[in-house]
N, CA, C and O of each residue as an XYZ file, in Angstrom:
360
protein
N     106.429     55.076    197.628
C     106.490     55.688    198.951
C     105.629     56.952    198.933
O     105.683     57.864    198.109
N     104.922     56.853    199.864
C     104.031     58.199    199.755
C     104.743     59.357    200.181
O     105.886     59.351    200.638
N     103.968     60.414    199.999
C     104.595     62.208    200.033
C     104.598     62.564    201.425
O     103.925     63.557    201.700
N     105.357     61.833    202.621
C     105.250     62.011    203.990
C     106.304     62.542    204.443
O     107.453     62.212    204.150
N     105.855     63.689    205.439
C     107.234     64.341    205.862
C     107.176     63.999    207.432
O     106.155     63.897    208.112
N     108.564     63.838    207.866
C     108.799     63.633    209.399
C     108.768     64.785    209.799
O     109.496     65.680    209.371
N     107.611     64.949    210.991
C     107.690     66.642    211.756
C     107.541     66.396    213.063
O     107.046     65.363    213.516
N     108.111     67.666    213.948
C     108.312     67.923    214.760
C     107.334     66.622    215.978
O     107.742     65.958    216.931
N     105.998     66.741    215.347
C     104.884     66.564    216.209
C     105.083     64.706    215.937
O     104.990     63.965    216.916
N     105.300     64.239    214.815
C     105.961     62.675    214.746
C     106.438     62.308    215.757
O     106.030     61.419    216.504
N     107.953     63.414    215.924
C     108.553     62.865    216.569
C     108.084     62.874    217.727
O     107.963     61.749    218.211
N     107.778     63.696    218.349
C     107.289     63.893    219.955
C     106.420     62.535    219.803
O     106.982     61.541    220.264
N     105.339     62.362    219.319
C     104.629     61.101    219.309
C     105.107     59.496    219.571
O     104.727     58.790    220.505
N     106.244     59.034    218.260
C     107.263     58.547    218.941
C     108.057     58.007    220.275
O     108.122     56.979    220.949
N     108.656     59.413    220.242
C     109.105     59.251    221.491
C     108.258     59.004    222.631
O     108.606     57.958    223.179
N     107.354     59.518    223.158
C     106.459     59.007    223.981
C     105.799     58.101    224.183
O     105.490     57.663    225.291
N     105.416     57.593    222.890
C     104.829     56.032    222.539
C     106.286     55.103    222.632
O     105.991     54.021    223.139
N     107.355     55.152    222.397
C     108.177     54.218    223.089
C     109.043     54.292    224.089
O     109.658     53.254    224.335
N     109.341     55.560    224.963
C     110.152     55.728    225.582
C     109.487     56.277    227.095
O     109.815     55.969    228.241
N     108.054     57.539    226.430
C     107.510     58.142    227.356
C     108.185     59.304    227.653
O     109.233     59.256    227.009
N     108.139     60.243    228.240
C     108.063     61.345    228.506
C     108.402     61.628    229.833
O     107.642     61.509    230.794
N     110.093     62.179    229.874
C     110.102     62.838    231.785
C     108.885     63.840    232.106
O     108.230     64.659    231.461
N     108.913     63.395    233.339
C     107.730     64.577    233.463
C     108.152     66.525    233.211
O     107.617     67.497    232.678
N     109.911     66.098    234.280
C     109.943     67.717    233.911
C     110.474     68.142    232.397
O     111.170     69.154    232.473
N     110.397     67.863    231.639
C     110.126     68.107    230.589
C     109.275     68.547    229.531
O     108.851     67.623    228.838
N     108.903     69.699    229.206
C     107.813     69.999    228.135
C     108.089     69.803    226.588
O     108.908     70.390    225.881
N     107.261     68.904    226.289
C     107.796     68.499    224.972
C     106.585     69.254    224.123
O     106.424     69.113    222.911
N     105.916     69.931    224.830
C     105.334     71.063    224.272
C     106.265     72.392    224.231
O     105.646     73.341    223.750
N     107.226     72.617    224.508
C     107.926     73.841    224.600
C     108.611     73.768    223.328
O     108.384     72.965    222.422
N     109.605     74.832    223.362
C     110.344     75.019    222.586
C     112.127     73.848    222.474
O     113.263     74.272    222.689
N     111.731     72.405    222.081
C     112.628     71.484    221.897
C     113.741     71.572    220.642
O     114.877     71.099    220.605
N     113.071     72.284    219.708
C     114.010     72.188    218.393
C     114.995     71.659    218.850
O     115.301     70.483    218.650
N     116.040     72.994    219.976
C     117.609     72.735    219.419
C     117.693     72.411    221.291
O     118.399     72.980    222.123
N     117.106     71.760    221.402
C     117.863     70.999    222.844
C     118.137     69.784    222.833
O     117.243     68.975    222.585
N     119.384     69.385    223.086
C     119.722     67.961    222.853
C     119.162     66.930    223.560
O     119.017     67.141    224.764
N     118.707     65.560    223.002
C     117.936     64.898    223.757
C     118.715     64.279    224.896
O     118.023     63.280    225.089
N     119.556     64.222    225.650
C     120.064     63.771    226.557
C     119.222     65.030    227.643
O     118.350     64.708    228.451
N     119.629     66.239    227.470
C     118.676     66.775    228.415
C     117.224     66.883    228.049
O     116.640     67.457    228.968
N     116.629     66.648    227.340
C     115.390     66.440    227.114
C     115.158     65.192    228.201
O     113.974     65.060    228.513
N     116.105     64.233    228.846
C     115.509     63.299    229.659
C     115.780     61.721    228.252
O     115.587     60.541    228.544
N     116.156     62.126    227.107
C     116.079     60.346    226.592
C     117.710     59.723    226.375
O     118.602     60.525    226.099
N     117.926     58.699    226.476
C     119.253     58.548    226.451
C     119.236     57.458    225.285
O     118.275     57.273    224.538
N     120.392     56.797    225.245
C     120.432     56.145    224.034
C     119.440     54.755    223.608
O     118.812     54.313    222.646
N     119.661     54.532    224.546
C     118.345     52.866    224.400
C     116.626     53.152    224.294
O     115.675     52.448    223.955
N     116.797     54.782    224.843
C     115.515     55.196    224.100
C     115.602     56.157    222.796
O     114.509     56.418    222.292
N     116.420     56.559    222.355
C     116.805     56.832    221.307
C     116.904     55.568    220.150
O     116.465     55.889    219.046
N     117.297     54.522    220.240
C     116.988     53.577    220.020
C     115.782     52.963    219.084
O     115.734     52.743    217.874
N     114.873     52.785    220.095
C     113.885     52.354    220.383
C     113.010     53.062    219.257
O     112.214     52.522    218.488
N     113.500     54.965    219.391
C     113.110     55.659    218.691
C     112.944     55.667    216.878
O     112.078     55.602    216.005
N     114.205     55.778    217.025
C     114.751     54.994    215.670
C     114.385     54.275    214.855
O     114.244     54.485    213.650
N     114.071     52.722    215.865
C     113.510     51.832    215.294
C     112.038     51.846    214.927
O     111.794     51.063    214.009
N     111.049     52.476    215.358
C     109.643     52.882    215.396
C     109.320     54.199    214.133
O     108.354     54.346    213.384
N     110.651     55.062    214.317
C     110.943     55.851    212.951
C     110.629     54.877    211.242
O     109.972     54.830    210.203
N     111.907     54.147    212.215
C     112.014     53.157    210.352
C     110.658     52.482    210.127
O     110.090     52.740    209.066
N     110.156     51.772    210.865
C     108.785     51.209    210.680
C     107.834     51.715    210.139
O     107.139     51.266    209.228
N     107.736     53.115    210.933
C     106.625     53.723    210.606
C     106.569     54.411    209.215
O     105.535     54.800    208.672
N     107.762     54.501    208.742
C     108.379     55.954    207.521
C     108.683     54.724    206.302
O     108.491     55.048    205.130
N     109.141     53.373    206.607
C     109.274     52.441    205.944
C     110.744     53.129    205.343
O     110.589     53.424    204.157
N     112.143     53.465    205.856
C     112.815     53.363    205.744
C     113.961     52.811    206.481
O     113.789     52.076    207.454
N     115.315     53.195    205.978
C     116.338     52.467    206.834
C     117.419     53.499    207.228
O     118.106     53.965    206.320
N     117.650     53.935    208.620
C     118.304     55.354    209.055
C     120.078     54.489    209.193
O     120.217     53.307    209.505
N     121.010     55.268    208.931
C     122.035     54.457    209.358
C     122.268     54.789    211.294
O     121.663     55.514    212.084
N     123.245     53.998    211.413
C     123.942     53.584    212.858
C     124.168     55.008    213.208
O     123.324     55.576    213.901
N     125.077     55.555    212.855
C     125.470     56.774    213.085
C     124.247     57.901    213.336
O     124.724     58.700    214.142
N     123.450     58.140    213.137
C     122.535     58.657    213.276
C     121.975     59.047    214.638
O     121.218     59.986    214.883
N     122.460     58.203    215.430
C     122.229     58.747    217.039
C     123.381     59.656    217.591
O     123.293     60.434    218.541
N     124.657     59.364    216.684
C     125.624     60.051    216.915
C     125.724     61.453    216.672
O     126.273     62.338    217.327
N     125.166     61.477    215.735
C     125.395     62.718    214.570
C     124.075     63.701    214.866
O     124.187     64.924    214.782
N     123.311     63.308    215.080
C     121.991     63.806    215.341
C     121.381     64.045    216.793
O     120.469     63.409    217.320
N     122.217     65.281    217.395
C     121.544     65.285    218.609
C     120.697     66.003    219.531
O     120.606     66.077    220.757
N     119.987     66.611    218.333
C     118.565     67.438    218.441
C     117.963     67.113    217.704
O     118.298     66.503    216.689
N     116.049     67.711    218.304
C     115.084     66.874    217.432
C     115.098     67.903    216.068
O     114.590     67.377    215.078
N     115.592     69.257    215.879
C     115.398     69.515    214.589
C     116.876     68.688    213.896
O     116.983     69.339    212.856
N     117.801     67.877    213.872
C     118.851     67.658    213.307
C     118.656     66.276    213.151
O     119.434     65.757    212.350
N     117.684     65.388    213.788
C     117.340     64.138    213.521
C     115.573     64.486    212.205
O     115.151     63.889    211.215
N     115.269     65.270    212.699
C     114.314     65.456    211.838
C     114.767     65.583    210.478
O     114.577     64.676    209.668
N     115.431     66.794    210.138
C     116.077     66.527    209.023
C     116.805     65.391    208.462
O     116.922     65.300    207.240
N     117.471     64.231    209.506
C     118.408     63.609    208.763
C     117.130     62.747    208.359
O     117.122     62.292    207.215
N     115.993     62.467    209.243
C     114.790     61.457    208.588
C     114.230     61.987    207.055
O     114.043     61.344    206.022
N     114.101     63.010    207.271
C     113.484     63.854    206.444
C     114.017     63.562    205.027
O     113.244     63.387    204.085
N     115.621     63.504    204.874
C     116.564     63.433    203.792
C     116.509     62.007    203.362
O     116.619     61.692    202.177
N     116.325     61.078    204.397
C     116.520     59.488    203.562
C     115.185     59.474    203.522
O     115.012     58.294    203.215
N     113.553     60.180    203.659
C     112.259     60.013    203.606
C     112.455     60.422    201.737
O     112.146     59.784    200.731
N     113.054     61.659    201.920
C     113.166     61.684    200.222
C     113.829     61.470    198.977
O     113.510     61.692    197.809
N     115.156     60.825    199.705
C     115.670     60.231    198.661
C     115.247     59.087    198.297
O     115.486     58.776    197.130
N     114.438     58.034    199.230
C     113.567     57.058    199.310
C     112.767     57.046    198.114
O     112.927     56.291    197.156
N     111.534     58.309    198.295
C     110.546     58.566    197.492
C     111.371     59.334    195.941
O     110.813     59.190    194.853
N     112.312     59.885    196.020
C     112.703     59.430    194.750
C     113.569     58.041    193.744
O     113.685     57.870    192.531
N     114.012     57.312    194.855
C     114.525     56.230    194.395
C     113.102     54.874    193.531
O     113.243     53.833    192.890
N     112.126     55.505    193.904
C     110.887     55.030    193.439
C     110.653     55.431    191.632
O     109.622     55.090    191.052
């Protein structure tokens, strides 16, 4: 597994490439700690998200993870943590 970290700018990418982007929303602003329900994404694009995560990162996030994670810095990290236990399970 290569030395790849999930960041901020991933995710925004992501999300827009599968879900898209409310307009009133700046996902150029300051998103860290705003939960994505008001960011405009709800769960089936959260989802969606997820699934395009694992693909792309070549890992496997658990279920809970939409639960537990409901900002983009608190999903970042939880990617972040199975990105490297991954690359050390190698």
């Amino acid at each position: 597994m290569p030395d790849k970290v999930f960041t901020l700018d991933d995710l925004k990418r992501i999300l827009i490439a599968g879900a898209g982007a409310d307009e009133a929303v700046d996902l150029d602003g300051d998103i860290l700690h705003q939960r994505f329900d008001a960011l405009g994404y709800e769960s089936l694009a959260l989802l969606e998200t997820l699934s395009r995560i694992e693909n792309e990162f070549d890992i496997a996030l658990d279920d809970g993870v939409l639960t537990e994670e409901s900002t983009p810095a608190q999903l970042i990290d939880a990617v972040n943590a199975v990105v490297e236990a991954a690359r050390l399970a190698v």
